[in-house]
N, C-alpha and C positions, 0 to 999 in steps of 0.2 A: 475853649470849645471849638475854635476856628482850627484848631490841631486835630482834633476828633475826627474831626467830618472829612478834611484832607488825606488822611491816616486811611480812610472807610473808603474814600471816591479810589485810593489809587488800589484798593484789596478787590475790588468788586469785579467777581467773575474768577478771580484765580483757583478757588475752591472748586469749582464747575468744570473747568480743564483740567484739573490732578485726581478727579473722583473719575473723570472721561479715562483717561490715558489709566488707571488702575483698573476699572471693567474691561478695556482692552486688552492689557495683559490677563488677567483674570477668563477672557473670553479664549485666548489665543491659550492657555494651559489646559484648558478643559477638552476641548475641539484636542488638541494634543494628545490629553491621554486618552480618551473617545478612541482617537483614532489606534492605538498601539493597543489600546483592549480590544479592538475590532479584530487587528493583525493578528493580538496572539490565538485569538478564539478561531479563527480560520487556519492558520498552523495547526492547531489542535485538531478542527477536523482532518484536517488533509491526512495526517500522520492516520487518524481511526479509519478513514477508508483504505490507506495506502496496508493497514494490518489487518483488514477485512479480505483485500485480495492476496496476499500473503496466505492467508488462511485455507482463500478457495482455493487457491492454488494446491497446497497440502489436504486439502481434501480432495482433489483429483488424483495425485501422487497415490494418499493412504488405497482410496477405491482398488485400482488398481494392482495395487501390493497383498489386498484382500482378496483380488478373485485369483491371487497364482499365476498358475503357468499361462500365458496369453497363449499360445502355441501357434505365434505368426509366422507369415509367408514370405514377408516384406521386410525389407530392410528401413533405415530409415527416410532414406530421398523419394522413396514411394507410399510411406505408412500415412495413412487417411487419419485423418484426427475425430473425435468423437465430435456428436451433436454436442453443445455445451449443453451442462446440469446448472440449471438454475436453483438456490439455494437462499433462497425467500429470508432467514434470518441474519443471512449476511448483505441483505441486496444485492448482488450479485449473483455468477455463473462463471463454472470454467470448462474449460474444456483440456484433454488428455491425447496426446500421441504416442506408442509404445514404437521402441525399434530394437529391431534384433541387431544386434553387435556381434555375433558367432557363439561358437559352440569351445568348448574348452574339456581338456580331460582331466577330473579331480583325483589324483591319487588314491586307490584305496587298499584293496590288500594287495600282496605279488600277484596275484593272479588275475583281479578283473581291476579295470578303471573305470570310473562312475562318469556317464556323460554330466556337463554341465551347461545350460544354456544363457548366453548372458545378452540383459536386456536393457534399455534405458527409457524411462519415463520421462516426457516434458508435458508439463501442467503450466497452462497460464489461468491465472484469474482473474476475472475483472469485475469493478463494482459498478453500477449506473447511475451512482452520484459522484461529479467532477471525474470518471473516466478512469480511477486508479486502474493500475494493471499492475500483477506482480510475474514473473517468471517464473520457475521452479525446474531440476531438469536431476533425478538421481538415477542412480544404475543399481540394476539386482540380479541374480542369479538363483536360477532354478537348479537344484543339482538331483542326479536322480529320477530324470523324466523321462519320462517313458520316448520323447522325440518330438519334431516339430511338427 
């Protein structure tokens, strides 16, 4: 019996430090993935605003391309940029600069050539959550018009 009790005196507490030191690693996994699920879910948003102003952007662009011939004055180191359009389902607003690039003559039959005036659109968008902003900047051509 004097085996027993020796056996007992020298085990006492070892149980208590290896259940410790496993809730520690146990704590230290959890806080771990916690943390990379936090990361990926903020990634996630970031990318959804960053394709909100991507968007506003192209909906400055489209406006734009919807009302035709600008018929400006200004080239582009002087072209005024619009108030921004705020667009409530994207949280966000962009705003539009057009500039005139020149006039170009489109071939048409031998005898008359059709003016053409070409133009470039820069849209930027921006959201007002975390600050995305996208750029956008396409060229078009009026052909056919009547003049500047």
């Amino acid at each position: 019996m004097d085996q027993g009790r020796q056996a007992m005196h020298r085990q006492r507490g070892a149980v208590l430090i290896i259940s410790l030191v496993l809730l520690m690693v146990l704590t230290i996994l959890a806080i771990s993935t916690m943390r990379t699920a936090s990361l990926g879910l903020l990634m996630a948003g970031n990318n959804q605003y960053r394709q909100n102003a991507w968007q506003l952007a192209q909906a400055g662009i489209d406006s734009i391309l919807r009302a035709g011939d600008p018929a400006l004055t200004d080239s582009c180191d002087t072209a005024v940029a619009d108030a921004p359009v705020v667009i409530d389902a994207l949280g966000g607003s962009y705003t539009t600069t057009v500039c005139y690039r020149g006039e170009s003559l489109t071939p048409g039959s031998s005898i008359t050539r059709v003016p053409t005036f070409n133009y470039e659109v820069q849209a930027e968008g921006a959201t007002e959550q975390r600050g995305a902003r996208a750029r956008l900047v396409q060229g078009f051509a009026v052909t056919g018009a009547s003049g500047r």
